[in-house]
N, C-alpha and C positions, 0 to 999 in steps of 0.2 A: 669712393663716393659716400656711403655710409657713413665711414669715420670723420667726413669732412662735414657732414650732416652733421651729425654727434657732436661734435668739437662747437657748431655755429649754433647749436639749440643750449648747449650747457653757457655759454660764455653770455647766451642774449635775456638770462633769466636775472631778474633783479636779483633776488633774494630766492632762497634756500631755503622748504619744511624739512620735516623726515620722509614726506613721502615723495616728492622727488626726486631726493638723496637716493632714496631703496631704488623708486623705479630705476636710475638711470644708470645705477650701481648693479641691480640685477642684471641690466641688459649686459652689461661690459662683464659680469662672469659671466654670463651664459657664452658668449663669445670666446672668453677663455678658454673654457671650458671646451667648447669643438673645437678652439684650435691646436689643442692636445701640449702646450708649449710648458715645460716646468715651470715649477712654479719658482725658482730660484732664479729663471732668465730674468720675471719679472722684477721680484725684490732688490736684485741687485740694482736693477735701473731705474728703480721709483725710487729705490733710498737714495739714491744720488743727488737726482732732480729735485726731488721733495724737501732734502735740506734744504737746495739754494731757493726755491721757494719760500720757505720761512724764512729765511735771512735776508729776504727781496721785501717780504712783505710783512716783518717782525716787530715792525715802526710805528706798525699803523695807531695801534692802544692807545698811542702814547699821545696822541694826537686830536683835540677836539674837532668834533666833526658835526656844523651845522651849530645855530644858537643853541637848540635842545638839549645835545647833547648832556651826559651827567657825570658825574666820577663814580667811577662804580670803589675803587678804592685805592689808597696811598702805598706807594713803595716808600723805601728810604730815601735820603735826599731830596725830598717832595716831590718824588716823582709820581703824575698822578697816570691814572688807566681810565682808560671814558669807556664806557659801556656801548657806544655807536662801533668805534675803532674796534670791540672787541668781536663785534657783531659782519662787519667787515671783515675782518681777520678770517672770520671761519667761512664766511660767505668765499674768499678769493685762493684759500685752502682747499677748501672744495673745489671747488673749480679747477685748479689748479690741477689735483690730483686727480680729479677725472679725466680731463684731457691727455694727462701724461699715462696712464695705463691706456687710454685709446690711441696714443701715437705708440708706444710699446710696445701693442697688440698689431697693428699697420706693419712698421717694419718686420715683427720677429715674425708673421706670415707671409709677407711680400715683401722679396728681393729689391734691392732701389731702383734697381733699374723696370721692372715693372712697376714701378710706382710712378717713375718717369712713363710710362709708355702708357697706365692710365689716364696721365693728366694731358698727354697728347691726344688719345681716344676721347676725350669729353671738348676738346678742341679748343686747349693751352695753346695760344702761338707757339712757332717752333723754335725762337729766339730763346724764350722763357726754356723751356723742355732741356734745350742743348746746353744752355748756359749753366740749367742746374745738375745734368748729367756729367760734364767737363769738372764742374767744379767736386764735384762727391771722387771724382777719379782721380785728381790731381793732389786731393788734400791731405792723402797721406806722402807723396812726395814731398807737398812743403814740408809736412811734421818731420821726413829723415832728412831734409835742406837742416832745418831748428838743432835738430841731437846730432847731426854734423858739428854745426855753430858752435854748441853747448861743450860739444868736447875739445873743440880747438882753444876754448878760451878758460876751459879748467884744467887743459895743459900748460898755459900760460898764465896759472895762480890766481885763476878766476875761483870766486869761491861762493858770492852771493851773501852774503852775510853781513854786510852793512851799509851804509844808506850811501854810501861815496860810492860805490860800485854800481850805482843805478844809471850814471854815465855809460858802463859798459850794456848795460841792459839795454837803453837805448841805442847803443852802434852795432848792437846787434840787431835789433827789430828793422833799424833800418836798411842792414845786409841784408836780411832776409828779405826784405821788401822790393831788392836792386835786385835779387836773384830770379828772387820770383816773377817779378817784369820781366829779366831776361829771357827766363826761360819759355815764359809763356810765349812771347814773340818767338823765339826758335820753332815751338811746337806748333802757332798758326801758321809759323811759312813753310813748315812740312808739311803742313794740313791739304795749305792749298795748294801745295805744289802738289799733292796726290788727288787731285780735284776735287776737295771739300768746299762743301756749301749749305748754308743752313738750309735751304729749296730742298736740296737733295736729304736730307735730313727727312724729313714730310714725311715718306715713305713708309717710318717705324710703325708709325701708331695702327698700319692697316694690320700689324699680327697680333692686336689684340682681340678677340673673339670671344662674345659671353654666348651663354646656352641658357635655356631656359631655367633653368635654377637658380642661374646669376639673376635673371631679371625677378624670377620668384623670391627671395631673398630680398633684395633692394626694395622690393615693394612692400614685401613685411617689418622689415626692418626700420623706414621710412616713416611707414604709417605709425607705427608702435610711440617710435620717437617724437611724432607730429603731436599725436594722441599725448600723451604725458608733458610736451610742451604748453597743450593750450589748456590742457584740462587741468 
């Protein structure tokens, strides 16, 4: 609930000083920080995201934004950089980067499956809950369906390396796409042949259980972030 707080306060804020950067940058280490996690779980997984971040949103410079806008200055090939875009740029970098060490921090304390059983406890339909439970369980099965795929057709002089084998690339996504329909229909008719039902589903979310430090907490932690949104 906090992080999903956190996440809707950083994303709703126009623009970026330094002192919302610190405030909201404090809060996310202090949080690290008791959650005892290395600090290399993090880095490995913010540097991942954070590249594709910049390469999502690397564009922007380049781009007049608004009549106002100015060149702040010339590349080669008359490429210009607007000073708006560049302004943008740090504004959705931020952003960006915040929220991803706050989902980082989410998972690397909380298993998914109590992540699922939180968003049923706050009172997620159960459709929503089970569809995204089923799907976190399954998707490493598709990934060993895919490196099944990969290896049948690099026995067969598959090799990837040029633009005419983009054919095979596609007859394989779409194997993989017939498998995966099949399979999943095999797995719903086992389901409910063992009397699965989303209703009966319902049930999970009563084992979630806060104690008084869970609500002490959310209420601190709530306010903090209310407090440095509006002020």
């Amino acid at each position: 609930m906090v992080f999903l707080v956190y996440i809707f306060l950083i994303v709703t804020i126009k623009y970026y000083d330094a002192l919302n950067f610190s405030l909201f940058l404090g809060f996310l280490v202090l949080m690290v920080i008791l959650s005892k996690i290395p600090l290399m779980f993090f880095l490995k997984r913010i540097a991942f995201i954070s590249i594709i971040s910049v390469v999502i949103a690397g564009f922007l410079p380049f781009f007049r934004h608004g009549n106002g806008d100015t060149v702040l200055f010339v590349l080669c090939c008359d490429i210009k950089v607007y000073r708006e875009g560049i302004r943008i740029l740090y504004n959705v970098l931020i952003r960006a980067n915040l929220a991803i060490v706050a989902i980082v921090l989410l998972t690397g304390t909380t298993g998914f499956s109590g992540i699922v059983e939180g968003f049923a406890s706050f009172g997620v339909p159960s459709v929503i809950t089970v569809t995204i439970g089923m799907a976190y369980r399954y998707i490493y099965v598709l990934g060993e369906e895919a490196a099944l795929l990969m290896r049948s057709a690099r026995s067969r002089g598959y090799n990837g390396k040029w633009v005419w084998d983009a054919k095979i690339v596609g007859n394989l996504i779409g194997n993989l796409f017939l498998r995966a329909y099949e399979r999943s229909e095999r797995v719903y008719g086992a389901m409910v042949a063992r009397g699965f039902s989303i209703e009966g589903m319902k049930g999970f979310k009563k084992r979630m259980s806060y104690k008084r430090y869970d609500y002490l907490f959310l209420f601190l932690s709530v306010s903090y972030l209310a407090l440095v949104r509006v002020f």
